[in-house]
PLY file of the C-alpha trace (Angstrom):
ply
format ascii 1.0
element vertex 323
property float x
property float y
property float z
element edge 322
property int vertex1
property int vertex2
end_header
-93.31 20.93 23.23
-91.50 22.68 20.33
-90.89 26.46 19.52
-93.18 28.98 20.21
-94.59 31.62 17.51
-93.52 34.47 19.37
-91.77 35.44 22.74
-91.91 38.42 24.79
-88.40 39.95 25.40
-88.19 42.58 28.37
-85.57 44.77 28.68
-83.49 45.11 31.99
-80.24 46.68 30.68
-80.50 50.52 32.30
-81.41 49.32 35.92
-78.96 45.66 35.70
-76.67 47.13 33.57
-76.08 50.19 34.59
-76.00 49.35 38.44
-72.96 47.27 38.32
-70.56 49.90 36.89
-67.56 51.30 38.66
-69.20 54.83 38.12
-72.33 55.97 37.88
-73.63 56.87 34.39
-74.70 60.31 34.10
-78.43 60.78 34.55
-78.99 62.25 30.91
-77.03 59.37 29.34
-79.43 56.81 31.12
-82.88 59.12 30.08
-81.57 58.68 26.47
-80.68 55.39 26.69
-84.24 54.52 27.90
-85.99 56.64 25.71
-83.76 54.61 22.55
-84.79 51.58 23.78
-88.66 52.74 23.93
-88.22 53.31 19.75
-87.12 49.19 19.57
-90.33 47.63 19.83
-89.54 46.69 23.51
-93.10 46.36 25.89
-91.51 46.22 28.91
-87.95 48.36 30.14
-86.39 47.67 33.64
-85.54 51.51 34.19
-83.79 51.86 37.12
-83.71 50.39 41.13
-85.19 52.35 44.05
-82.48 50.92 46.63
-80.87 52.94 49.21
-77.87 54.47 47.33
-75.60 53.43 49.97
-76.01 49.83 48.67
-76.37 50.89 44.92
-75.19 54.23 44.67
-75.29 53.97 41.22
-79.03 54.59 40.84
-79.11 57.30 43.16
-80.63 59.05 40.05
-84.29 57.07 40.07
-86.90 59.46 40.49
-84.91 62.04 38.16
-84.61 59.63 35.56
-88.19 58.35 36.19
-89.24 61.88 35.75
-87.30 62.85 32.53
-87.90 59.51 30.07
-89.99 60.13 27.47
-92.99 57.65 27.90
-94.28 55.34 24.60
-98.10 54.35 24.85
-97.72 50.25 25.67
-94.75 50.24 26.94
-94.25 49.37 30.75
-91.50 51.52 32.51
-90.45 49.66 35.97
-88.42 49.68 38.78
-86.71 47.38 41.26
-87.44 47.86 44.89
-86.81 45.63 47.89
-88.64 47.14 50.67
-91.91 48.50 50.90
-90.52 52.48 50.98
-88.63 51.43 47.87
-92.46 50.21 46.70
-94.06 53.85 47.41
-91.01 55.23 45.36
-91.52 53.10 42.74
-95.49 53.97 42.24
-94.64 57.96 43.31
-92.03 57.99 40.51
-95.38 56.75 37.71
-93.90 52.92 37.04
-95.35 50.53 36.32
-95.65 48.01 39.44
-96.64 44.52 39.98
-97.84 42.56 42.85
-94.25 39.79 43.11
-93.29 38.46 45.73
-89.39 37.78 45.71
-87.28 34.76 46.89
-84.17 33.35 46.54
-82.84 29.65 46.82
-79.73 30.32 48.44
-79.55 30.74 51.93
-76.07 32.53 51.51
-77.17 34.93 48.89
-80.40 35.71 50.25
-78.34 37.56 52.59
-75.41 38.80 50.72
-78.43 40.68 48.06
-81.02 41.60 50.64
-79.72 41.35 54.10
-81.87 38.74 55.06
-82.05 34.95 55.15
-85.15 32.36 53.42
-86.67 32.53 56.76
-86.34 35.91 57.42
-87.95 36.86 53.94
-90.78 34.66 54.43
-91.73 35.74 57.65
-92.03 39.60 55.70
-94.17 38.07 52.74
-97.55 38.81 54.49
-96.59 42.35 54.70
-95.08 42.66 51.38
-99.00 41.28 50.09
-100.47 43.85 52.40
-98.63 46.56 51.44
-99.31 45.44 47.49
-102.81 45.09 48.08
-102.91 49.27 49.53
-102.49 50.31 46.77
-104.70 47.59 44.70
-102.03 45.57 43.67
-102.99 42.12 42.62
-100.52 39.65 44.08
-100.02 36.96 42.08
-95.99 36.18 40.87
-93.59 34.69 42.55
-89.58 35.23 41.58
-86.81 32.68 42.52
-83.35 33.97 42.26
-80.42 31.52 42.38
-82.74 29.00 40.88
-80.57 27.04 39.12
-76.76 27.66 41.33
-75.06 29.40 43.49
-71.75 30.30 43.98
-71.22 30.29 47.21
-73.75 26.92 48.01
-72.97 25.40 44.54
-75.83 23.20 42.79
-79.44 24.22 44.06
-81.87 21.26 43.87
-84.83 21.44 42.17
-87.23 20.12 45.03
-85.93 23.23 46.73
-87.40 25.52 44.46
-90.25 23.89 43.95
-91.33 23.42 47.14
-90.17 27.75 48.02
-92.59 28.30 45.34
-95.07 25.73 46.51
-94.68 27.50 50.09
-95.36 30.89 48.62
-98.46 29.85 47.04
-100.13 28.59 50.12
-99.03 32.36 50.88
-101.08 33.78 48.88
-104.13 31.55 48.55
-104.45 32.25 52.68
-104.57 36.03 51.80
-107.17 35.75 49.01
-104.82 35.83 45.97
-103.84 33.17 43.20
-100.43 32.30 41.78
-100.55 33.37 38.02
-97.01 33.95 36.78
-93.59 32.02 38.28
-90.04 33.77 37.02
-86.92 31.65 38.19
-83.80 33.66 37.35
-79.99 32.01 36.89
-78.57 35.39 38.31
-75.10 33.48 38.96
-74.94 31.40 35.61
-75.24 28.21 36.65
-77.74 26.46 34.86
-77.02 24.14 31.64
-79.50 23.02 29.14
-80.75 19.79 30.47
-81.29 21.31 33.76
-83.52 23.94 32.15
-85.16 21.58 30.02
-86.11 19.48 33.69
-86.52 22.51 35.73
-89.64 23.55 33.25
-91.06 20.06 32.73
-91.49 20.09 36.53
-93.06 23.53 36.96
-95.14 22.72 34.49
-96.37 19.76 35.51
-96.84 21.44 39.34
-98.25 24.40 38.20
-99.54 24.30 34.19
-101.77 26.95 33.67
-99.16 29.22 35.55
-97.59 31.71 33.30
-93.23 31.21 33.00
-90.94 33.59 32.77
-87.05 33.30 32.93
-83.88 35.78 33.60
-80.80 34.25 32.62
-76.93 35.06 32.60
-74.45 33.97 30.47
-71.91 34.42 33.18
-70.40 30.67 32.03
-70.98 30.96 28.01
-74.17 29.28 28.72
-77.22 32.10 28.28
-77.90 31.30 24.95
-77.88 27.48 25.15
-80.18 27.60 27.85
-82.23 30.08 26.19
-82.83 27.96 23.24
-83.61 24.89 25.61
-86.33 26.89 27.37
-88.32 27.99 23.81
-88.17 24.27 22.97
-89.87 23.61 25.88
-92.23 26.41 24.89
-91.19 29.55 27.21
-92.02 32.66 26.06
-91.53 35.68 28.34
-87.43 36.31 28.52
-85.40 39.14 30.54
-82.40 40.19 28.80
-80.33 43.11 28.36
-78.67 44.86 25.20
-75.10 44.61 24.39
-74.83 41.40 27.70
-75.42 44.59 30.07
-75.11 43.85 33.49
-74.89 40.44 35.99
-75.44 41.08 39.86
-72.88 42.81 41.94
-73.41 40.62 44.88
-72.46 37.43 43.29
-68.51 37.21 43.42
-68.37 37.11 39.47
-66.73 40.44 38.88
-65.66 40.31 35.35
-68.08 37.60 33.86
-70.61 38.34 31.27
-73.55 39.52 32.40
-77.38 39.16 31.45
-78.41 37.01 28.39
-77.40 39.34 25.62
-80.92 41.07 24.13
-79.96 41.28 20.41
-78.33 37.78 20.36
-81.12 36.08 21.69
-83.49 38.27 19.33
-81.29 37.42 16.51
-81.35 33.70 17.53
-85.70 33.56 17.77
-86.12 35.77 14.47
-83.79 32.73 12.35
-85.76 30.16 13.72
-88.80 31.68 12.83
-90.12 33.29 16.39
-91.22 36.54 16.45
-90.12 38.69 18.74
-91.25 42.48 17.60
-88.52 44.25 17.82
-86.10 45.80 15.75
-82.77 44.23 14.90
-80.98 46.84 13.47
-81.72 49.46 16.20
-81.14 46.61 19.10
-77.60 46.51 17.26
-76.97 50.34 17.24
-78.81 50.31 20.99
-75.55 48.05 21.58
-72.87 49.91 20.02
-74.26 53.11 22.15
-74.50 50.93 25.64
-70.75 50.06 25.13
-70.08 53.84 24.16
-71.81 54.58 27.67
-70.13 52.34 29.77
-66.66 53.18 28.25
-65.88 49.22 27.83
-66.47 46.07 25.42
-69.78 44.27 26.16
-69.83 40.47 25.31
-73.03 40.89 22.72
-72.38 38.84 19.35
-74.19 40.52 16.79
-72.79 44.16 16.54
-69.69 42.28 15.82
-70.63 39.20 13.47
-73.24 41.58 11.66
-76.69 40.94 10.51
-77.57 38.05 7.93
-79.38 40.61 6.08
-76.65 42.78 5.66
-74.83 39.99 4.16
-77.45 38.94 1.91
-77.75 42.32 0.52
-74.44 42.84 -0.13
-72.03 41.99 -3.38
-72.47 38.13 -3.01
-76.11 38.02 -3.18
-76.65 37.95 -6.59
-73.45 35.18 -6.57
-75.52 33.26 -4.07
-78.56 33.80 -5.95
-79.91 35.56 -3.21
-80.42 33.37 -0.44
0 1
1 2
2 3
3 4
4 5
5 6
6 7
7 8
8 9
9 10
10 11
11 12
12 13
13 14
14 15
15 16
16 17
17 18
18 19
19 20
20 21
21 22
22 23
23 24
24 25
25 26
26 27
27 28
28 29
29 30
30 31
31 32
32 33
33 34
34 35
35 36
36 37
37 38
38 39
39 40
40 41
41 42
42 43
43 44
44 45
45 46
46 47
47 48
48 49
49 50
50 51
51 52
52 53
53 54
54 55
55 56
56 57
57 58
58 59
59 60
60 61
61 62
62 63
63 64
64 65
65 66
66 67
67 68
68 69
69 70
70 71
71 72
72 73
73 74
74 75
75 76
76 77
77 78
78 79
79 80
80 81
81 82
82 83
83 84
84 85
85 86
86 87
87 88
88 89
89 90
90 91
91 92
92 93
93 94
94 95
95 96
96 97
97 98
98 99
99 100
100 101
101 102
102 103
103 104
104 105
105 106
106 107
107 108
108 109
109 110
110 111
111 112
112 113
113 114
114 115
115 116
116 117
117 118
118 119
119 120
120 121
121 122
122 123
123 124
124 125
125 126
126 127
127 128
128 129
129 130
130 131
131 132
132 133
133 134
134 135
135 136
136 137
137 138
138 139
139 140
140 141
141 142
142 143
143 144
144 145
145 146
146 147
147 148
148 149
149 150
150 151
151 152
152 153
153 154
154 155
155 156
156 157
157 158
158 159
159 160
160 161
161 162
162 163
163 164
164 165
165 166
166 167
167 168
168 169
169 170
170 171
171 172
172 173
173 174
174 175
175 176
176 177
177 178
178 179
179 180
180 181
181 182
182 183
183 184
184 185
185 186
186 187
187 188
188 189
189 190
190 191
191 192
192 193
193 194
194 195
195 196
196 197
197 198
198 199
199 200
200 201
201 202
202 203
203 204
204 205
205 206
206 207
207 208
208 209
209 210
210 211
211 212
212 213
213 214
214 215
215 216
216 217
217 218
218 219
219 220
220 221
221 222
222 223
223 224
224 225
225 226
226 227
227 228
228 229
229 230
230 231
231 232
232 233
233 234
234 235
235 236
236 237
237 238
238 239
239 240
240 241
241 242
242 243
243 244
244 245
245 246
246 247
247 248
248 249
249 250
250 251
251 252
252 253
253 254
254 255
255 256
256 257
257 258
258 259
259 260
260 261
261 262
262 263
263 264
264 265
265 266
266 267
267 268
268 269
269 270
270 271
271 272
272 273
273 274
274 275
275 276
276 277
277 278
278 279
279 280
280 281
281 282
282 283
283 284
284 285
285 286
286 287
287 288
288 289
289 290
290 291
291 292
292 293
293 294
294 295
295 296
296 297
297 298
298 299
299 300
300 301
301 302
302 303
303 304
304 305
305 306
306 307
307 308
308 309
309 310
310 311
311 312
312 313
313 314
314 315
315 316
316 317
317 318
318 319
319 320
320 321
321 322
């Protein structure tokens, strides 16, 4: 299909990030953290999680934080929630909600993440759409964690996801709503080019006026490869996180990289020509200030290897002639 003109990069570092961490990041250091990454260019930040803390104790903060960022006109502020109290949290505390209804495609991490099996969550779909349309939610995305692996099942197959997602559009078509937007997520780091490259071709075939999104670790080295094999296959909405914030505390990687690193994959579109709107230098400083929070290195390229612009400008430009 080739490379798109532009892609839409959302933010997830403060909620994924920050929610893994030994200790819990002090409320102000989050609010400022967020309200940096609102002067980027960034339409859409991941704020925090309205969990129970005593399964993420780290974002026991949500409705403070929620309450103190400093708001940009256009850009979405949003919140993870996994029950339908953590919904009414999540609208109480202003963000910005949509109608998603959440799987995953391991039967073993379904569990280990929300407590309940594939079965179990489907059974509680009708009432998650229910409870969405209260409050005049459209319903009308489905998410697919595990997508791609697991590590505790190993390789997921494809037909698998497919047909969850096929399963969860009958869903909603039987409660008077329409499948518009599919994100599959590699939350363990499994995935490798040529499986991304098949995994779209056949959701795009199924479902080709459906909107595709993707959330990707680079738990294996692989984020950016896959990355790059998705926008070749045209993809343009990506969830990433500045500095490599983050990964998922439930998936027995402790010590891996985390999410697909936000400035390296910005850095990677803007050379290739795709725009991304956002701003380079500030996603590099954002970085230098997320590692400065969290007290340790983050994986992220860029803050290290530098900008090509700072090269160009520099002594051996005119050598170079420039370019």
């Amino acid at each position: 299909m080739g490379l798109p003109e532009s892609v839409e990069i959302y933010e997830v570092g403060p909620r994924e990030g920050f929610q893994i961490e030994d200790e819990p990041v002090p409320t102000g250091r989050k609010v400022a953290f967020v309200d940096a990454l609102s002067e980027a260019g960034f339409r859409s930040i991941e704020v925090t999680s309205f969990v129970h803390p005593r399964w993420v104790p780290q974002m026991a903060d949500a409705e403070e934080v929620m309450a103190r960022i400093r708001r940009k006109p256009g850009v979405a502020y949003r919140g993870l929630f996994l029950n339908v109290r953590g919904l009414e949290r999540a609208l109480a505390a202003g963000c910005t909600v949509d109608g998603v209804l959440m799987l995953t495609a391991s039967e073993t991490f379904s569990r280990r993440n929300t407590n309940r099996g594939i079965e179990e969550t489907f059974a509680a779909l009708p009432g998650w759409i229910r409870a969405y349309q209260a409050h005049g939610l459209p319903v009308d995305e489905v998410d697919v964690m595990a997508a791609f692996g697991c590590n505790f099942e190993g390789h997921v197959p494809l037909e698998r996801v497919l047909g969850l997602v096929e399963r969860a559009e009958r869903l909603l078509a039987e409660h008077g709503e329409r499948l518009r937007r599919i994100k599959l997520a590699d939350t363990m780091g499994w995935a490798n080019p040529e499986q991304m490259r098949r995994t779209i071709a056949a959701v795009r075939e199924r479902w080709p006026g459906v909107r595709l999104a993707l959330h990707l670790h680079d738990t294996r080295g692989l984020g950016l490869a896959n990355a790059y094999a998705a926008l070749l296959e045209g993809v343009r909405e990506f969830e990433t996180a500045v500095g490599g914030l983050g990964g998922c505390p439930f998936a027995a990687v402790k010590g891996a990289a985390g999410n697909l690193v936000t400035e390296d994959f910005a850095f990677l579109c803007e050379e290739m020509g795709v725009a991304t709107g956002l701003d380079l230098e500030r996603l590099v400083e954002l970085s230098r200030l997320a590692e400065e929070i969290v007290g340790h290195p983050l994986p992220a390229h860029l803050p290290r290897g530098g900008l090509f612009r700072e090269v160009r400008r520099g002594p051996w430009a005119a050598l170079a002639g420039g370019h």
